[in-house]
C-alpha positions as CSV (number, residue, x, y, z in Angstrom):
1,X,-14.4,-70.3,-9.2
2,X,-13.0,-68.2,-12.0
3,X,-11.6,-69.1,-14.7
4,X,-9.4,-66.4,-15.7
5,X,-6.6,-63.8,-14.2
6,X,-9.0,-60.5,-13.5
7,X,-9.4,-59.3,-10.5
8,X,-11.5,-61.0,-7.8
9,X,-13.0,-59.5,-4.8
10,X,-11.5,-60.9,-1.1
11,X,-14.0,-63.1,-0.3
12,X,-15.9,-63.1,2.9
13,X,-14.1,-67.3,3.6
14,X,-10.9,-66.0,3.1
15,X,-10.7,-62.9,5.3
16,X,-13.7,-62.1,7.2
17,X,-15.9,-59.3,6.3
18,X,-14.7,-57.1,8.7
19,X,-10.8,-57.4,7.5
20,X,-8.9,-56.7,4.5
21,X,-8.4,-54.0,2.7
22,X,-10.4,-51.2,2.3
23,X,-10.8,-50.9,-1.3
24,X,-14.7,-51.2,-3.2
25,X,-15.6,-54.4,-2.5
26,X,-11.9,-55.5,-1.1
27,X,-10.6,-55.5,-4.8
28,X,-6.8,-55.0,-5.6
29,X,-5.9,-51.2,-5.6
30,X,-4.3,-50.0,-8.7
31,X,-2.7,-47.3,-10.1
32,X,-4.6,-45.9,-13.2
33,X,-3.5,-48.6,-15.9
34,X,-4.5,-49.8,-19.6
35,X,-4.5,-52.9,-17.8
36,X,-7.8,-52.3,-16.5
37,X,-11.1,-52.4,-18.0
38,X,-13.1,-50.3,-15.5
39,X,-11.5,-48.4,-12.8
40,X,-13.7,-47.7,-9.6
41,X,-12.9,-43.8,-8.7
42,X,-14.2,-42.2,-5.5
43,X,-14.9,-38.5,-5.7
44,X,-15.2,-36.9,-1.8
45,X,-16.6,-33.5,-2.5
46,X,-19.9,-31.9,-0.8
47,X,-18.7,-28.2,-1.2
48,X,-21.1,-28.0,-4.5
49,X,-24.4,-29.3,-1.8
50,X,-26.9,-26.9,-1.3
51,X,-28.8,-28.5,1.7
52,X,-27.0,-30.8,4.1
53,X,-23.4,-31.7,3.6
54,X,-21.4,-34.8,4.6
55,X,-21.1,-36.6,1.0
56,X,-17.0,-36.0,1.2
57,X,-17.6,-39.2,3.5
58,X,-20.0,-41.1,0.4
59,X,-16.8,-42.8,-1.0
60,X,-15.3,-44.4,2.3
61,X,-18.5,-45.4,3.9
62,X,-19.6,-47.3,0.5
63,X,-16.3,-48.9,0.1
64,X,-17.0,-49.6,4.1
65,X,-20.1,-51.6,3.3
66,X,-19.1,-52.9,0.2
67,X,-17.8,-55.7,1.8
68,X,-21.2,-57.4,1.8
69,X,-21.4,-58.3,-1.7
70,X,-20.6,-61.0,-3.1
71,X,-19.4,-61.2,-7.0
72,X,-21.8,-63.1,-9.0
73,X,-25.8,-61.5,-9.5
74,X,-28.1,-64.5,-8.5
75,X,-30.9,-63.4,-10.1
76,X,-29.6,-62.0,-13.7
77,X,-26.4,-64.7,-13.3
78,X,-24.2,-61.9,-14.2
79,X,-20.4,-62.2,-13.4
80,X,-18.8,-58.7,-13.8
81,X,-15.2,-59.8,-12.1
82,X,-15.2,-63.0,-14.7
83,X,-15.7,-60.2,-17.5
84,X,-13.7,-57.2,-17.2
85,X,-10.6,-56.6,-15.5
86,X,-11.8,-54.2,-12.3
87,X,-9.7,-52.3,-9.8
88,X,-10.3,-49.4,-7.1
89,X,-8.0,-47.1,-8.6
90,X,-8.5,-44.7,-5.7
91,X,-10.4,-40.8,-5.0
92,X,-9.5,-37.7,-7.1
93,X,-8.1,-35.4,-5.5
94,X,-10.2,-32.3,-5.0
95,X,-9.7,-28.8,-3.4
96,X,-12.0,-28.8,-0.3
97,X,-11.7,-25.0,-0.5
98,X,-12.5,-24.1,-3.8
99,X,-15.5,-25.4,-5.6
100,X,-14.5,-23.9,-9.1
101,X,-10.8,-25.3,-8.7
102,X,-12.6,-28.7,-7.4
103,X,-14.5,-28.9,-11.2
104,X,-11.3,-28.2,-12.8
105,X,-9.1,-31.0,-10.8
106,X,-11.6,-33.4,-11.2
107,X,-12.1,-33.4,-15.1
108,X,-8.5,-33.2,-15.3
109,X,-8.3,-36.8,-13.1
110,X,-10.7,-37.7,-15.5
111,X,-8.4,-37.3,-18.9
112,X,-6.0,-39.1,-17.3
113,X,-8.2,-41.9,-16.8
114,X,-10.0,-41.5,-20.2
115,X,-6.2,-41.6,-21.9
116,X,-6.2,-44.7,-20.1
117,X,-9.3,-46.4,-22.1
118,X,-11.0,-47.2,-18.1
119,X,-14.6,-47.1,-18.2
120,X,-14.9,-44.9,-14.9
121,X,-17.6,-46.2,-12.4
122,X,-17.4,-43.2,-9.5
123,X,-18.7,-42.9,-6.1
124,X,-19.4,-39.8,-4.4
125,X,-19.6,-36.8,-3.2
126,X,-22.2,-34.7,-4.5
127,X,-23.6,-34.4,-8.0
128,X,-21.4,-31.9,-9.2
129,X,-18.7,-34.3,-10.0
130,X,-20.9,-35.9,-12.8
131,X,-20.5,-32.2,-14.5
132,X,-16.7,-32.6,-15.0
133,X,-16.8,-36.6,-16.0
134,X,-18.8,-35.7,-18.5
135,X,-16.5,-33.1,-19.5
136,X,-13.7,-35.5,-19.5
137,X,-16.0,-38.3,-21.3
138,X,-17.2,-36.1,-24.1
139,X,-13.6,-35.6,-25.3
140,X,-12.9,-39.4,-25.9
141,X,-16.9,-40.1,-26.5
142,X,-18.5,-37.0,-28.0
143,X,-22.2,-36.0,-27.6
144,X,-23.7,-39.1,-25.1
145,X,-27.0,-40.5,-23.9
146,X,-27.6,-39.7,-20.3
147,X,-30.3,-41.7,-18.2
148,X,-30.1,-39.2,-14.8
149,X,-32.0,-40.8,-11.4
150,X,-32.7,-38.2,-9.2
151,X,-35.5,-36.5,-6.9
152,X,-34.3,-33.3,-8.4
153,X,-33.8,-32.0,-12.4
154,X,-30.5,-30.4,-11.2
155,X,-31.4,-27.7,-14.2
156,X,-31.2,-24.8,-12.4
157,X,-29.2,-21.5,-14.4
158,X,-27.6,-20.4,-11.2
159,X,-27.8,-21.1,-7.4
160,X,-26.5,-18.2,-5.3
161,X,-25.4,-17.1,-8.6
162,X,-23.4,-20.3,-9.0
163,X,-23.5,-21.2,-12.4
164,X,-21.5,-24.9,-11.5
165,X,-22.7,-26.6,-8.4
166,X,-25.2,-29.9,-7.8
167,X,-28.4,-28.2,-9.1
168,X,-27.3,-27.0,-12.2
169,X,-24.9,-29.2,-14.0
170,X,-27.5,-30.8,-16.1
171,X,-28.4,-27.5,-17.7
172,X,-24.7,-27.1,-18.3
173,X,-24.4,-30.5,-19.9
174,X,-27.4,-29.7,-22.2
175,X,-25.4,-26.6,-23.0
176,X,-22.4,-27.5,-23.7
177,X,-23.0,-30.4,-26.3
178,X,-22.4,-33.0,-23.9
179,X,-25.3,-34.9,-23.8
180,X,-28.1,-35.1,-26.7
181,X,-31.1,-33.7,-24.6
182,X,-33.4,-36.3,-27.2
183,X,-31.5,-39.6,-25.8
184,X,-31.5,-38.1,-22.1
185,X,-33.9,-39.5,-19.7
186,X,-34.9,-38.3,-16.5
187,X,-36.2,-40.8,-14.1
188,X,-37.7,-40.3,-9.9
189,X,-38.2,-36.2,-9.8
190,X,-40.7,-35.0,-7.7
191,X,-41.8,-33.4,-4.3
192,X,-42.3,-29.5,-4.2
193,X,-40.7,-26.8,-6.6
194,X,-40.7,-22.9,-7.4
195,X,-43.5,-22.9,-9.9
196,X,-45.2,-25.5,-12.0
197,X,-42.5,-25.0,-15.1
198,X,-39.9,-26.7,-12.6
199,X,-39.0,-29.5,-14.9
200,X,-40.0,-27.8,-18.4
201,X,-36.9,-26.3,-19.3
202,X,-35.5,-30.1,-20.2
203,X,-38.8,-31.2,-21.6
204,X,-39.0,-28.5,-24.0
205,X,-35.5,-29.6,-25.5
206,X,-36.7,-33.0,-25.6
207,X,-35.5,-34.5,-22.4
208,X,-38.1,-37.4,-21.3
209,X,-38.7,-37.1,-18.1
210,X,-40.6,-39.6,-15.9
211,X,-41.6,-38.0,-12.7
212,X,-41.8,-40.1,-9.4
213,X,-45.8,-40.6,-9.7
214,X,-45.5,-42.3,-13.2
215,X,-43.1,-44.7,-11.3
216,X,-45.6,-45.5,-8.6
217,X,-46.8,-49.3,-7.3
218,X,-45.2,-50.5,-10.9
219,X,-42.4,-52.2,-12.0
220,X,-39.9,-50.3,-14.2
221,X,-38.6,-53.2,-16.7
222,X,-41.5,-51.5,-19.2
223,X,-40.1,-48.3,-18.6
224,X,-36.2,-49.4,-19.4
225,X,-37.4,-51.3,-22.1
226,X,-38.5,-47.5,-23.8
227,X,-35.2,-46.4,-22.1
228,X,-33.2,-48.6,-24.4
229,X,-35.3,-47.8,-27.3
230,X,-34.9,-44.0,-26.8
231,X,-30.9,-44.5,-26.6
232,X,-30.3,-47.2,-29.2
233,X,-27.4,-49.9,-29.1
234,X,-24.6,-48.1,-30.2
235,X,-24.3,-44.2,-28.8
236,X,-22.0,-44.3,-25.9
237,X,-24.5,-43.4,-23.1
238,X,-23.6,-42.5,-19.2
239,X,-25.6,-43.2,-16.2
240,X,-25.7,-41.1,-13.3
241,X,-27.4,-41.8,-10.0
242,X,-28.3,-39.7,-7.0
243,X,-29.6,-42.0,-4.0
244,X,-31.9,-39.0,-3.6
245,X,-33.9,-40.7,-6.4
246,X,-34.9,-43.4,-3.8
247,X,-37.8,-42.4,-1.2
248,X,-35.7,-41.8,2.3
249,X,-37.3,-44.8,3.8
250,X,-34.6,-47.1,1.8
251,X,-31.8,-44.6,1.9
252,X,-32.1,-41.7,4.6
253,X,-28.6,-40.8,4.3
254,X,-28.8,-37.9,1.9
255,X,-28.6,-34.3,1.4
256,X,-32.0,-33.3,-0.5
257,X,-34.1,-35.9,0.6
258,X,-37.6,-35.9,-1.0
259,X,-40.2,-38.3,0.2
260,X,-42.8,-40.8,-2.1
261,X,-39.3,-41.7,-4.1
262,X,-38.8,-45.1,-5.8
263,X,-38.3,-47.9,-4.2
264,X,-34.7,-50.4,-4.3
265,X,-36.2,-53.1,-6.1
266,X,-37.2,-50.3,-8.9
267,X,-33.6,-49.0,-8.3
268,X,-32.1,-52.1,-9.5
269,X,-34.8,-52.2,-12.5
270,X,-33.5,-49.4,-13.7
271,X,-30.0,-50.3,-13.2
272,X,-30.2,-53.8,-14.5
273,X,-32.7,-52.1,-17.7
274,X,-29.5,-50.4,-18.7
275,X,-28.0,-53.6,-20.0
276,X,-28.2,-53.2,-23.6
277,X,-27.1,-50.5,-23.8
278,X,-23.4,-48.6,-24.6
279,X,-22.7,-48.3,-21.2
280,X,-19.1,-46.0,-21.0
281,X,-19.5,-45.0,-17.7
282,X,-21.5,-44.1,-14.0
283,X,-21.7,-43.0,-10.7
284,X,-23.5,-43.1,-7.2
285,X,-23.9,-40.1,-5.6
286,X,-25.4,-37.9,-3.0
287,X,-24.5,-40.6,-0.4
288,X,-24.3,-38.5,3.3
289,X,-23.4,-41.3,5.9
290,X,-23.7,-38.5,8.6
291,X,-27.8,-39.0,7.8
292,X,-27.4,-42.7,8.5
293,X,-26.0,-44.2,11.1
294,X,-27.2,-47.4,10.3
295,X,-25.2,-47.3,7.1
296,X,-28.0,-49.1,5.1
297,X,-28.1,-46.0,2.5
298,X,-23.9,-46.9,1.9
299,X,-25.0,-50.5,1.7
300,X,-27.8,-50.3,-1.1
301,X,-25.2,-47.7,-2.9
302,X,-22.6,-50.2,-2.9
303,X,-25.5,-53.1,-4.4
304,X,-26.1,-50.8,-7.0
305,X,-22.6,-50.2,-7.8
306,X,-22.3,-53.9,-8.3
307,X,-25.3,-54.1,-10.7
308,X,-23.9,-51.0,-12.7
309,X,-21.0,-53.3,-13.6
310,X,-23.3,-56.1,-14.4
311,X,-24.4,-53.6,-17.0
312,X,-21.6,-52.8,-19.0
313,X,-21.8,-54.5,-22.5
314,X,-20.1,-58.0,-22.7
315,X,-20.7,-58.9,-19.0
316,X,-21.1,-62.2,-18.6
317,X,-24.3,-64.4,-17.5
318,X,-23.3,-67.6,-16.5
């Protein structure tokens, strides 16, 4: 039981699992408010996809199978709805017609939210939408710390001569100031590329990047642990995740998948190694439920979305 007024999730005793609302993990829905702490956004875009599309439906079908998880972390003891005040403060609104138009609506949401003092924790849609919360972060937050999971660098200069879609928007963060390419950490890349220099363009502005074979039949706690020492305590740092990250065994519902990926258990290192951190924000992305009709890629999304609120700073372990 809890013993304050936040928000708590329905639980599965007072409404089975397969009632209730349809809010991230059957939460109150709520307008955007400075009476939250962190607002859960969805963000159903896949016009910025290069491969297979279907991520528009990432935000419902997590939400869907969100309903599995229970509020308190049994292993790290954390208790996320004891410590903040949470809400599902619904999708921004996108135009499904016009990618460029899409960016600009969706950093715009994001303002809002930022004016707000919500620590955004987004589901998606694909990775472009991290481009514009960034945007919207770095006004309120200035340059951040990124730690970016991914099969892919996503530093392309243009696709189709694109210069703004889900392969490129890291090179445009780098860019633009947004990030600090020397507290940025790249973590799961792998598989087949254009030529050997595929991931050099980071590295040679001082992006640490830990390709999937470095991650390999180990656990990743050492890894976080020089994660966190790379970032620091204080600089307000972002986390982004694309399920593509994770070999397709675990999570086959994806756009780009790439196989010999990490595994979930490493997933949740990483996620749980960002405690410690200044956590001001995340997202899940890249989730296609098309690509998975069992909806067990949805279902480890939505378990990670829970552990990325166990990680904010000031979440309590009981």
């Amino acid at each position: 039981m809890t013993d304050n007024n936040f928000n708590q999730p329905l639980g599965g005793n007072q409404m089975p699992r397969f009632g209730g609302p349809g809010t991230m993990f059957r939460l109150p829905s709520s307008e955007i408010s400075n009476a939250l702490d962190i607002g859960i956004v969805g963000v159903p875009l896949d016009i910025g996809a290069s491969n297979r599309s279907g991520t528009r439906f990432g935000p419902r079908s997590i939400r869907n199978e969100s309903v599995l998880v229970r509020p308190y972390g049994m292993y790290t003891k954390a208790a996320p709805f004891d410590s903040f005040q949470i809400a599902d403060i619904g999708d921004a609104p996108i135009n499904t017609f016009n990618l460029a138009d899409s960016i600009r609506i969706i950093e715009a949401h994001y303002d809002t939210i930022m004016a707000s003092n919500i620590k955004p924790v987004t589901v998606g849609g694909d990775h472009t939408i991290s481009l514009p919360i960034l945007r919207a972060l770095h006004k309120k937050h200035g340059t951040m710390a990124l730690v970016h999971v991914d099969a892919h660098a996503d530093i392309n200069d243009s696709m189709f001569g694109e210069k703004e879609c889900h392969g490129t928007i890291f090179r445009r963060a780098i860019e633009e100031g947004l990030v600090d390419p020397k507290k940025m950490i790249q973590i799961g890349q792998r598989a087949t590329g254009y030529s050997s220099g595929d991931f050099q363009w980071a590295v040679d502005r001082g992006v640490r990047v830990v390709q999937a074979e470095e991650c390999w039949l180990k656990s990743l706690v050492p890894l976080m642990g020089e994660v966190r020492d790379i970032i620091g305590e204080s600089m307000p740092t972002y986390l982004t995740f694309d399920i593509d990250g994770i070999d397709p065994a675990f999570a086959p519902g994806t756009g780009t998948p790439e196989p010999a990926g990490l595994t979930s258990p490493q997933a949740l290192e990483i996620i749980r190694g960002m405690y410690g951190t200044n956590l001001i924000g995340a997202d899940l992305v890249e989730v296609s439920p098309p690509y998975d009709t069992s909806g067990n890629t949805s279902l480890l999304a939505a378990n990670l979305v829970f552990e990325m609120l166990c990680s904010f700073p000031g979440c309590i372990r009981r």
